[in-house]
C-alpha positions in Angstrom: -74.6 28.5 -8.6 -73.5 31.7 -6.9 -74.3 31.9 -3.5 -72.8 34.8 -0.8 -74.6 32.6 1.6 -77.0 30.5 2.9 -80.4 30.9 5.4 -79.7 30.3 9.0 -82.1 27.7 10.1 -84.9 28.2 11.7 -84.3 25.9 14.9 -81.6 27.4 17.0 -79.1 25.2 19.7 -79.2 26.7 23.0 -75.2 27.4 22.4 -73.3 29.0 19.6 -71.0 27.1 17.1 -67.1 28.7 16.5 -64.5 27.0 14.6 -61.8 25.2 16.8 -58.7 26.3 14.7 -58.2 27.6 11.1 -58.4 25.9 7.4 -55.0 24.7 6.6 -53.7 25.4 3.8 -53.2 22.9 1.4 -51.1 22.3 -1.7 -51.1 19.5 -3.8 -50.5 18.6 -7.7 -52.3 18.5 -10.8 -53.8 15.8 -11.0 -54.0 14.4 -7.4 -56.5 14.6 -4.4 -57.2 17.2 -2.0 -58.7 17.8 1.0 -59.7 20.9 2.8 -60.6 20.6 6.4 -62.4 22.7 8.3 -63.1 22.2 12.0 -66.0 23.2 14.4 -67.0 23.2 17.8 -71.0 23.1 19.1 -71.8 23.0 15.8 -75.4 21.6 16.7 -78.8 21.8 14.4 -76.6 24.3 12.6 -75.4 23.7 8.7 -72.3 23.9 6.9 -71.3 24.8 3.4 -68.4 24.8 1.6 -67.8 28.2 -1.0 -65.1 28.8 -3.7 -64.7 32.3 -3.1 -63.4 33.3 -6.5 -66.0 32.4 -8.7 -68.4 33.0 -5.8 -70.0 29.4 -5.8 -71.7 27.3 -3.9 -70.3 23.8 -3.7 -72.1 21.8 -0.9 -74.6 22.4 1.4 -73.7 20.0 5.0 -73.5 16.8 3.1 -74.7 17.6 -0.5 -73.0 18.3 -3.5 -74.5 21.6 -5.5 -72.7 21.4 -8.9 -72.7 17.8 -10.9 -69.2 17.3 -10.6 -68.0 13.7 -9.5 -64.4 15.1 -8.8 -66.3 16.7 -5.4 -67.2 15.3 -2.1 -68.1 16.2 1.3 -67.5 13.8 4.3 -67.8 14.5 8.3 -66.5 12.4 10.9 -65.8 13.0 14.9 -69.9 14.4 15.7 -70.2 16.5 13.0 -67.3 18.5 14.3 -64.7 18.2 11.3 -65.8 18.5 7.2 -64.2 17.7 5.0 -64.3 18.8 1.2 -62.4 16.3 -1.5 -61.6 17.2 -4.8 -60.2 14.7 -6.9 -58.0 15.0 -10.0 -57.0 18.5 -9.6 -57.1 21.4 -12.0 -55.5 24.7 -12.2 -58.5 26.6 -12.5 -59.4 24.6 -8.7 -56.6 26.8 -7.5 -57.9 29.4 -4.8 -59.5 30.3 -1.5 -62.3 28.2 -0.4 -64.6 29.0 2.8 -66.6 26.7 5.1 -69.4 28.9 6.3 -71.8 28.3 9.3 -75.2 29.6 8.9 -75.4 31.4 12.5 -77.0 35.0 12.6 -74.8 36.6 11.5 -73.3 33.9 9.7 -69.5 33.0 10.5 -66.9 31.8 7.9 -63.4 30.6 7.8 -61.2 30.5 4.6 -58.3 28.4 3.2 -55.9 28.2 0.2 -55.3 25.2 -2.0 -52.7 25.9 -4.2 -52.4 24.0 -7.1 -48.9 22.8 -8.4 -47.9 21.8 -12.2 -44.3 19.8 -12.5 -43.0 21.5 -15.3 -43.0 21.1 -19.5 -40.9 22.3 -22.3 -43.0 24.3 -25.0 -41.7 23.1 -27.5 -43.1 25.6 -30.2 -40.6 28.6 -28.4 -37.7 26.3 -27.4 -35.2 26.0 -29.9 -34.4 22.8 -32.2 -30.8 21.6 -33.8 -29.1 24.1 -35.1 -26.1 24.4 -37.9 -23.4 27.7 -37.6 -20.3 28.8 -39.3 -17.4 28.1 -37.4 -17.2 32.2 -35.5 -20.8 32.4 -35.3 -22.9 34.1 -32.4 -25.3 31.3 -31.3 -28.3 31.7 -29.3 -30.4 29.0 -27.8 -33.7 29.2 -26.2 -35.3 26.8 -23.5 -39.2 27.7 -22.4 -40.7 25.9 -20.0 -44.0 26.4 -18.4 -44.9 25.3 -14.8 -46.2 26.6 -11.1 -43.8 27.6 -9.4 -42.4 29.3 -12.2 -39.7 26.3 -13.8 -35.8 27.1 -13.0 -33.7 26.6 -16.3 -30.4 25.5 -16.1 -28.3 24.7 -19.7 -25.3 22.4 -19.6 -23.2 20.1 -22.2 -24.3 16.1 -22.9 -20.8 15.4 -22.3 -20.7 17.4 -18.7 -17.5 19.3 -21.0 -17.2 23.5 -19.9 -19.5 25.7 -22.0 -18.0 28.4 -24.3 -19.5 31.6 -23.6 -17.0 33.4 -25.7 -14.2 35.7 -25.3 -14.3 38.5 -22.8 -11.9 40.8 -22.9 -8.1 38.9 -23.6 -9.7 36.0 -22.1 -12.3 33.1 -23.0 -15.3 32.6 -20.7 -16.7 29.1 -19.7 -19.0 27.7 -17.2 -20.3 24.4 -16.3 -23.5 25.4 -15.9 -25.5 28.5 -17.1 -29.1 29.6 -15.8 -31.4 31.2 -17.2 -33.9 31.2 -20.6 -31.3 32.0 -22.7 -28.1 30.6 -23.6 -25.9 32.8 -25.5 -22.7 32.2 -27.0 -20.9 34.6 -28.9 -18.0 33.3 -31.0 -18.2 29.5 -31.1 -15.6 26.9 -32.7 -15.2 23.4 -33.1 -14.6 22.4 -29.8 -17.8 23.7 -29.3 -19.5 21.1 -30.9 -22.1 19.2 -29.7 -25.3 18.3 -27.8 -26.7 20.6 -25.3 -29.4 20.5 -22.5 -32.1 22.6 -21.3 -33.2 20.8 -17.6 -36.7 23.0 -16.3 -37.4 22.3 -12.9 -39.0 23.6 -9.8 -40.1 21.2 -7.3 -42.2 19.4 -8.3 -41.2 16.1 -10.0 -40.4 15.1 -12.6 -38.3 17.7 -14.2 -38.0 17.7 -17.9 -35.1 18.4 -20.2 -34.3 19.2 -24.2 -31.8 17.8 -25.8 -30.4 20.4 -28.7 -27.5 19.8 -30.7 -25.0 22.1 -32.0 -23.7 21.6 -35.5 -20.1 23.7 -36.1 -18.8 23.8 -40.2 -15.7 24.6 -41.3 -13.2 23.1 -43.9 -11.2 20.4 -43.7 -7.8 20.3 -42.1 -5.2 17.4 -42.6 -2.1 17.1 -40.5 0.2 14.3 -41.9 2.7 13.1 -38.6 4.8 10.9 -41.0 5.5 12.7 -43.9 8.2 10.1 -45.3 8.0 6.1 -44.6 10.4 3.8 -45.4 9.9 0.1 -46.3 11.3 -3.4 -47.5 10.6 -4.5 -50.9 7.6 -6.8 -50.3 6.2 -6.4 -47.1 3.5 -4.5 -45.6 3.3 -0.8 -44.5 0.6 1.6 -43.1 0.4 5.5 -44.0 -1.7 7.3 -41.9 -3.3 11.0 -42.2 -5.4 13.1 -39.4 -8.3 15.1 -40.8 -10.8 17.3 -38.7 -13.8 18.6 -40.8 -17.7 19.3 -40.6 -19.8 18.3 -41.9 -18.4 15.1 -42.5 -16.1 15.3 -45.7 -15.5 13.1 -49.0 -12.2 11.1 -48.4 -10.0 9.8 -50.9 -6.5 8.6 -51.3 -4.6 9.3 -54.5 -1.6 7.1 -55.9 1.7 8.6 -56.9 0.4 8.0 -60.5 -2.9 10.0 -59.7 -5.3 7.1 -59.7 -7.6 6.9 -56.6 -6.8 3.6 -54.4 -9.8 1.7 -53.9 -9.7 -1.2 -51.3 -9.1 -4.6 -53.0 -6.6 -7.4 -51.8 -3.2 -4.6 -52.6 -5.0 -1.8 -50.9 -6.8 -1.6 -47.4 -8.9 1.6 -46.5 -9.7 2.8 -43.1 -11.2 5.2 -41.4 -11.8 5.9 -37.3 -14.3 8.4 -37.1 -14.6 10.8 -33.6 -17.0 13.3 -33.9 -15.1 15.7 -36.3 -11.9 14.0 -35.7 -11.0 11.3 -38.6 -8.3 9.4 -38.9 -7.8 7.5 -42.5 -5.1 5.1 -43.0 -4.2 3.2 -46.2 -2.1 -0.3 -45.8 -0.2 -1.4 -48.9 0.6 -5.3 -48.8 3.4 -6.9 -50.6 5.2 -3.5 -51.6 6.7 -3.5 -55.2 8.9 -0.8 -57.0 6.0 0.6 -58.6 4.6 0.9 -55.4 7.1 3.8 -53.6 7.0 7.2 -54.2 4.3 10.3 -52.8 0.9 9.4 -51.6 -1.8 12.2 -50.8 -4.6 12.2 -48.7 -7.6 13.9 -49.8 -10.8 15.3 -47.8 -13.3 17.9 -49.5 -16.7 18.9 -48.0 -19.1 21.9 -48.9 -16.7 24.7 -47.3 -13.6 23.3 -48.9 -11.0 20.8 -49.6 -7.3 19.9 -48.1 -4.4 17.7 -48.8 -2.1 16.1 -47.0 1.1 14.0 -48.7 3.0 11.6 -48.0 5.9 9.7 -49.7 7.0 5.9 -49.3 10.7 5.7 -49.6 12.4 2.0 -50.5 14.8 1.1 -47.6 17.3 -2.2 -47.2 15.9 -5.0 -44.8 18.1 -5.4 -41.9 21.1 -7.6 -42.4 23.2 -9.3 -40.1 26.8 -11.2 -40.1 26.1 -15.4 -40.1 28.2 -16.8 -37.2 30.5 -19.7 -37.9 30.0 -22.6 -35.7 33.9 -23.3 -35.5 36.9 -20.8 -34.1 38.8 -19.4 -37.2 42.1 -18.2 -37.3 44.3 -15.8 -39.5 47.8 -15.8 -39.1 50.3 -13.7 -40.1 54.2 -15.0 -40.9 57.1 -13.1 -39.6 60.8 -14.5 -39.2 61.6 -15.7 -36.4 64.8 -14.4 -35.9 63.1 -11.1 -34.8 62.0 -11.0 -31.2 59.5 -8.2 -32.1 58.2 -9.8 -34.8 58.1 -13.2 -32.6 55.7 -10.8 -30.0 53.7 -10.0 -33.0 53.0 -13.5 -34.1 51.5 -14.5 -30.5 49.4 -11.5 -30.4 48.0 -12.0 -34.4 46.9 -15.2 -33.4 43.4 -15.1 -32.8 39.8 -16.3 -34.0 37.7 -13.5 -35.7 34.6 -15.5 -38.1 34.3 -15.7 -41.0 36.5 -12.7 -43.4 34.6 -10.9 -45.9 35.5 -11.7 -49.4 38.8 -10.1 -50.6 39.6 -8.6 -46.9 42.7 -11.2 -46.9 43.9 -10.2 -50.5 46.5 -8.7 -50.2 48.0 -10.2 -47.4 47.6 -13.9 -48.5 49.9 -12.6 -51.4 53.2 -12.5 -48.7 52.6 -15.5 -47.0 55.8 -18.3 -48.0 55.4 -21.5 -50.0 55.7 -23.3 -46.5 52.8 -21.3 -45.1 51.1 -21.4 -48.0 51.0 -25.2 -48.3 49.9 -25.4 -44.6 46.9 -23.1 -45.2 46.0 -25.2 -48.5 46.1 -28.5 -45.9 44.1 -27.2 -43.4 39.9 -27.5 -44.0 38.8 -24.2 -45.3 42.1 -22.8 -45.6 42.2 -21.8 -41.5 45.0 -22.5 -39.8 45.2 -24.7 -36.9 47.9 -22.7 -34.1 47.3 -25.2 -32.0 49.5 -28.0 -34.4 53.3 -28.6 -34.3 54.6 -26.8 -37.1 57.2 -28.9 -39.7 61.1 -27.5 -39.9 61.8 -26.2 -43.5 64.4 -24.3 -45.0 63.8 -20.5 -45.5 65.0 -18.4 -47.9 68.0 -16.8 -47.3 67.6 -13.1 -46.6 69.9 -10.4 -45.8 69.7 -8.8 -41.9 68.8 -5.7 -41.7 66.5 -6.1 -44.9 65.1 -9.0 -43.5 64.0 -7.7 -40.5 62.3 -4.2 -41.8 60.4 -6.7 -44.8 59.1 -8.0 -41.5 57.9 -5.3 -39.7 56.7 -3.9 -42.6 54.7 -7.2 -43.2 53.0 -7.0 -39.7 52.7 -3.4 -39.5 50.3 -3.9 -42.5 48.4 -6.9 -41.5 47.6 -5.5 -38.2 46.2 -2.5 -39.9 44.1 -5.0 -41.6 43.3 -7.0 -39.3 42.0 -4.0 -37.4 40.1 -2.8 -40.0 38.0 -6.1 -40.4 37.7 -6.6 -36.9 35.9 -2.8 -36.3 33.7 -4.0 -39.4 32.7 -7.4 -37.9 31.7 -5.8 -34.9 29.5 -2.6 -36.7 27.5 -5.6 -38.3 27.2 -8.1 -35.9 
């Protein structure tokens, strides 16, 4: 019904109606309740109606209802002095100017505004989806959002990371955030990777966000940070290779034969995948001879392939020098006419382990016959400097001969005896 309004009755009060103050506005949600009030003073035999001014049409008439709609309803309280008109489960189209109009002669109106607010919404048919580049590419992504107000956009990374806008000028631009419908980026690389979010909001709860994720190619690329390992015969050993690649590549490792390893109780694959990142690692158990030379790591996906190598080396397993429970001697005869040689024999006496084999060769060659069969009585041919030594008769020798035989003699065993000592000590 359109109605520019209403007959005055025909009974008259004595005293003229106004309106005490004027229609608040009034904003509320799609969805909810409102209520426009509208207040009057000496409002008398006099009636009211309530207008929406837009469509020109006549909702109530004092307490009636014009059009069948059960979202509308007109209530009075306080005398007939305040009406009020409800309208429940808002609309859009209920956004507007509504007036409460007094039929007086002339007739006498007030207006007010009920806005009607919409949280916001993605539209899904012009907001972009997942999207697959070229590592280099120029990307741009799209968020729509509709909503009243107007929705504010704002992108940003899942992983709260800075957003690669591109380079500009000698230098790379990147934000945390970015506003706006739009998100452009104009040279994007791996790092780049990833899930982005659209978040459109504007006051009115809840906001809503997109999720779009970014999908980067290029080929593989293999760094190896142990190019050579070394190993024991028969134990264990780990090789390891670093890969980045998208999409996700075909991995392989190759034996120095060229046969590809599959895992089985000799071979254990591995992989520890990180977004692009992948690291594979091969451990051989109970290494063999067969088993050492180059190894290559393999990864191949649609853009390419790459290799990485390598190569298990056999090393000796740590040895070490057995320690004799018991002090050991090595003595070294001089004559004991000599008083230098006599010096000598004091400061040769002392416990060193257990010789290698052959170290005392040549110098068990000048001991005497008495010396010798004093070693030979002695448990493991050591000799005990601690036991009185038995009076034989030496062999007659001339002075001065004598005398440089022994010097000679332990000139030469303490070079020896230095010699094993400085070995002993590198492998002990």
């Amino acid at each position: 019904m359109v109605c520019r309004g209403f007959a005055s009755t025909s009974a008259q009060s004595s005293k003229r109606p106004s309106f005490a103050e004027p229609i608040p506005n009034v904003t509320a949600a799609v969805g909810r309740e409102a209520v426009l009030q509208c207040t009057i003073n000496d409002l008398g035999t006099f009636k009211v109606a309530w207008i929406k001014m837009d469509t020109e049409t006549l909702l109530s008439y004092h307490t009636h209802v014009i059009p069948r709609d059960s979202r509308l309803k007109v209530t009075n309280s306080n005398s007939d002095r305040q009406w009020f008109l409800h309208i429940k489960n808002l609309e859009v189209s209920d956004r507007g100017f509504y007036m409460c109009q007094i039929n007086t002669e002339p007739m006498i109106s007030e207006e007010g505004y009920l806005d009607v607010t919409v949280p916001p919404s993605i539209v899904e048919e012009e907001t972009s989806t997942d999207i697959t580049v070229d590592e280099r590419s120029k990307v741009s992504l799209r968020c729509k959002a509709d909503g009243y107000p107007t929705p504010t956009i704002i992108w940003r990374r899942e992983d709260n990371k800075e957003i690669n806008l591109g380079p500009m000028g000698a230098q790379k631009s990147t934000v945390l955030r970015m506003e706006g419908e739009y998100l452009n980026m104009t040279q994007v690389v791996r790092e780049d990777m990833g899930a982005y979010l659209c978040i459109a909001s504007n006051g009115i709860p809840p906001s809503v966000s997109k999720r779009i994720l970014l999908q980067v190619n290029f080929q593989p690329k293999i760094r190896v940070n142990n190019q050579m390992v070394g190993a024991a015969n028969g134990s264990d050993v780990v090789l390891g290779c670093r890969l980045e690649a998208s999409p996700r590549p075909l991995t392989s490792w190759i034996r120095n034969d060229g046969v590809i390893i599959l895992n089985n109780k000799k071979y254990e694959l591995t992989e520890e995948a990180d977004s692009y990142r992948i690291t594979m690692q091969l451990k051989i158990k109970n290494l063999e001879e067969k088993d050492f030379g180059p190894y290559k790591c393999v990864a191949k996906n649609t853009l390419g392939d790459k290799e990485g190598f390598v190569r298990l080396i056999e090393i000796s397993p740590p040895t070490s020098v057995p320690h004799s429970t018991q002090s050991q001697e090595f003595y070294v005869p001089v004559h004991k006419g000599s008083s230098d040689a006599s010096k000598n024999d004091s400061h040769m006496k002392k416990g060193y382990g257990i010789p290698a084999p052959n170290s005392l060769r040549d110098e068990t060659q000048s001991l005497s016959s008495e010396e010798k069969q004093m070693s030979s009585s002695k448990d493991g041919g050591v000799l005990d400097s601690d036991k009185p030594k038995q009076k034989t008769n030496q062999h007659p020798v001339q002075g001065s001969q004598t005398d440089s035989s022994g010097s000679c003699q332990t000139s030469i065993s303490t070079h020896v005896l230095l010699v094993f000592i400085l070995a002993f000590l590198m492998f002990d």
